[in-house]
N, C-alpha and C positions, 0 to 999 in steps of 0.2 A: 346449595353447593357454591364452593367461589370458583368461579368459571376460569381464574386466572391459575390457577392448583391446578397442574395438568398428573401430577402422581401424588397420590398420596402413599405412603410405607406403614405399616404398622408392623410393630414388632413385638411380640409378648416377649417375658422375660422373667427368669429366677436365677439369681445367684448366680450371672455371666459376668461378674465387672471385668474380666481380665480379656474379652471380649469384643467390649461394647467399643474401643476406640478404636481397634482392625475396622469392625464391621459399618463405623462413622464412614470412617475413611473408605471403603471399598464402595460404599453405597453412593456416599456423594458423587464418587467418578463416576457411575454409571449414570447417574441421573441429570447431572448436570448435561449432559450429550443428549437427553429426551427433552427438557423443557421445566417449568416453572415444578418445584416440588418440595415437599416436607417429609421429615419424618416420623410418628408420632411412636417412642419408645410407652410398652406398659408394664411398670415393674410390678411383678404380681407377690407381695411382701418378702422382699430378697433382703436376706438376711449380712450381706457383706457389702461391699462398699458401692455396687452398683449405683443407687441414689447418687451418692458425690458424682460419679465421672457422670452421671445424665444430667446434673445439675451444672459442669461443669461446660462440655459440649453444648446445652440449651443457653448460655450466657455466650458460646464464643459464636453460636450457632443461632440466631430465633427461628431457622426453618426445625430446627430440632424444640418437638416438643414433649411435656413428659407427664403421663398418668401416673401416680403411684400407691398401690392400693398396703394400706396396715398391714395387712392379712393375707395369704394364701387364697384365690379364691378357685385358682385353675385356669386353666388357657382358654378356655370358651367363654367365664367371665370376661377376660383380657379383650379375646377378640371380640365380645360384644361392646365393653367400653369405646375402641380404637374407634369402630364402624359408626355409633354414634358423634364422631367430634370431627371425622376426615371431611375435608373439603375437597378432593380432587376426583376429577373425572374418572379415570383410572384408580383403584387400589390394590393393594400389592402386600401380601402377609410372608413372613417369614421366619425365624429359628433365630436366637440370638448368639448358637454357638458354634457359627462359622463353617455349619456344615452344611447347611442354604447355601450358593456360589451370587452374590450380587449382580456377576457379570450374567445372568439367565433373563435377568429383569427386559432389557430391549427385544428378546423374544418373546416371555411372554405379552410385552404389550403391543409386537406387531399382531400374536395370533387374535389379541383381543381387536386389535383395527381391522382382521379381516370378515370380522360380523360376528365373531363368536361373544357371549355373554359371562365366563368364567373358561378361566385359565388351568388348569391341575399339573402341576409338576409329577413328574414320575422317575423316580430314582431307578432307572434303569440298569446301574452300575452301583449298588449300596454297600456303602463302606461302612457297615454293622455286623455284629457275632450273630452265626448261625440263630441262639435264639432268640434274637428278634426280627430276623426275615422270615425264617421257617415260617412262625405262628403269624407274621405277617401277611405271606402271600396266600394263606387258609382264610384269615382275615375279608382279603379283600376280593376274593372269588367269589366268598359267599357272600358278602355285601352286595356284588355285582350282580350276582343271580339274582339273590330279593329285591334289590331295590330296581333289575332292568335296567341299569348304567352301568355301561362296560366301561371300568378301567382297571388300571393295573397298579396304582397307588392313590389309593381315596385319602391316607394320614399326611398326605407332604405337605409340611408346614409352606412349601413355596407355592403360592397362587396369588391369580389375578384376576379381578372383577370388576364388571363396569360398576359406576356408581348405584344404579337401581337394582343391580341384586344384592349390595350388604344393606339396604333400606328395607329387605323386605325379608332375611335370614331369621330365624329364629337361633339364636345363640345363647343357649345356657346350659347350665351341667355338666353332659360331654358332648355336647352336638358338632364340637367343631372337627368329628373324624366325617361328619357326613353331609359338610355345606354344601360338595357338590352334586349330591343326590335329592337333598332337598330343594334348590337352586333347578335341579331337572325334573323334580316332580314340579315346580311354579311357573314351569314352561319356556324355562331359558335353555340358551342353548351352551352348551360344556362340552368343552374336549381336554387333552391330557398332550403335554407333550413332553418328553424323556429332558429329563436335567441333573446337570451335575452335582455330584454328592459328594464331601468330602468326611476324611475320619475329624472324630473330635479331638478339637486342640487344647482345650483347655478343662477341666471340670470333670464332670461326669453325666450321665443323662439322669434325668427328675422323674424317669416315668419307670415303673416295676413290671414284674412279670404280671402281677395283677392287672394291668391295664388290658388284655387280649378277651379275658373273662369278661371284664365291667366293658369292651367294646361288641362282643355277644349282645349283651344284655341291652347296649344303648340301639343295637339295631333295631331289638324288637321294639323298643321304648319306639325310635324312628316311625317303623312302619305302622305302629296303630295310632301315631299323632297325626301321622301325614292325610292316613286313609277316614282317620274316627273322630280325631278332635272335635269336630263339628258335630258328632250326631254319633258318641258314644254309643246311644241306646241301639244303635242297628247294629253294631257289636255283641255288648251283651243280652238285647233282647233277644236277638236270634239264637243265642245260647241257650236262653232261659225258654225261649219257646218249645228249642228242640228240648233238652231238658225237661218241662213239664209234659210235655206230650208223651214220649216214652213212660214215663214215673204213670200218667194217668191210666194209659193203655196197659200198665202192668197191672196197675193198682185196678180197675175196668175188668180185665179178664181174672183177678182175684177173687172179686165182691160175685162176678158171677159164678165160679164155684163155690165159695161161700154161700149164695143162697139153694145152693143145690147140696149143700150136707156137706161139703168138703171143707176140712178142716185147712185153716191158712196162716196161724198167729207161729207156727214155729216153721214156715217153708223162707228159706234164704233171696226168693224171688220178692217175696212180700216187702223185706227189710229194704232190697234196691229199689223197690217203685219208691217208698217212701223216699229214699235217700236223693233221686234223681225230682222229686217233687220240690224237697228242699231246696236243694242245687237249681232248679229254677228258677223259685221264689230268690233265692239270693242275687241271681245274674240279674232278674228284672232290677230288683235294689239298687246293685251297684249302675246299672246304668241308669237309674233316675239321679242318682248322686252325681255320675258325670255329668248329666245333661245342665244337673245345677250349678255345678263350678265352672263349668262352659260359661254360663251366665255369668258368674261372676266372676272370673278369670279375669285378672288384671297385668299389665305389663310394667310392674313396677322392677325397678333396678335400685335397692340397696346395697351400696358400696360406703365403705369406710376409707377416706383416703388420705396418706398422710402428705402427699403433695400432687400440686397440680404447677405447673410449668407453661406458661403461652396457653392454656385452656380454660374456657369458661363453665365453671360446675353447673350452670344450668343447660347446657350441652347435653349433660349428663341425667 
């Protein structure tokens, strides 16, 4: 890290150009009042003129720097690109459509000076249609129950972390609804504090009713990487174990009325010992298979990019 980057900003982004120049302007004033900082924009393949004005601002600007990927990769690619190339003590994630409030930023980095290790914005006041707070606040209750980290908005693009928890995040797919649970399960410490939300000014939002479903699903994804990654087979072995034990002890009390004259080939009890035999024999499978991609699980980062701005691709 350059010890002289006292903030770094990262910002994901799709098809905000009309945007990008308010939220320049809004961000430079608050940062200039903290100390040495950059901002590194990641256009996530934006289809309208956003590239120019980032290319534009990055020339009038070199604290302004600019990722930009071909292709759509999604905002936890984005955020994993940023977290690889920031230099600053502090970093600071945000929304590129003006509905993050810039002026939040000096609080979240006092709470971070007062020892805490991530910052979580909480839209206390959200300026969104019923259906995406409803299915939100269901969201993030049950997150908070499974995961054991109470907060009351785990999605707020606005957050703040020291430098050694974006070194150590796992960012890919959709993980960046759960950086601060992950971040609390690696033993840092996370709080939340209420920030201003504003309606959107420009555009429309990028994310569908489909995202509340595939954020279910990324929980579970969450809690068996957090808890099993390492050692899959205590997952599915203990499946497979219960599994075959059941299946033998059926299949066990079968074969002993079978040798006492009782017929077993058409009884429905028969068909489940088998069934659950199987069913074990599979669990074992698949966690030998995890146990092997464990192994060879690699952190590679394929990105296609059609500009790089003040960044050096081997960062990346």
């Amino acid at each position: 890290m350059n010890s002289e980057v006292f903030i770094s900003v990262v910002v994901p982004l799709l098809n905000e150009a009309e945007s990008l120049q308010e939220l320049y302007e809004r961000l430079s004033q608050n940062l200039n009042k903290l100390g040495e900082w950059e901002i590194i924009f990641i256009d996530d393949g934006s289809r309208d003129d956003s590239l120019k004005i980032l290319t534009v601002l990055h020339q009038r600007d070199p604290r302004v720097r600019v990722l930009s990927f071909r292709k759509n990769y999604g905002k936890s690619a984005a955020l994993n690109a940023g977290f690889h190339i920031v230099k600053g003590r502090f970093i600071v994630t945000l929304d590129a459509d003006l509905q993050d409030d810039p002026d939040e930023i000096p609080h979240l980095i006092k709470k971070l000076e007062e020892g805490y290790d991530l910052v979580s914005g909480w839209k206390k006041k959200r300026h969104d249609p019923i259906s995406k707070t409803f299915p939100s606040k269901i969201f993030n209750l049950t997150t908070s129950l499974l995961t054991g980290l109470r907060l009351h908005d785990f999605n707020c693009g606005l957050k703040a972390y020291r430098s050694e928890v974006v070194s150590r995040l796992p960012v890919y797919g959709e993980m960046h609804r759960f950086l601060p649970a992950l971040a609390h399960w690696d033993g840092f410490k996370v709080t939340e504090i209420p920030v201003k939300h504003h309606p959107r000014k420009f555009g429309y939002s990028k994310f569908g009713a489909t995202r509340f479903l595939n954020g279910f699903l990324d929980l579970l994804t969450v809690l068996f990487l957090v808890r099993y990654t390492k050692k899959p087979m205590h997952l599915f072995g203990l499946a497979g174990a219960l599994f075959t034990t059941l299946g033998i002890i059926i299949l066990g009390y079968l074969t002993w009325g079978w040798l006492h004259g009782v017929w077993i080939g058409n009884r429905p009890i028969f068909f489940l010992g088998i069934l659950l035999v199987v069913f074990g024999a599979q669990s074992f499978s698949v966690g030998l298979i995890g146990e092997l991609l464990t192994r060879l699980h690699s952190d590679r980062r394929e990105y296609s990019f059609k500009a790089l701005l003040g960044i050096d691709q081997e960062q990346l």
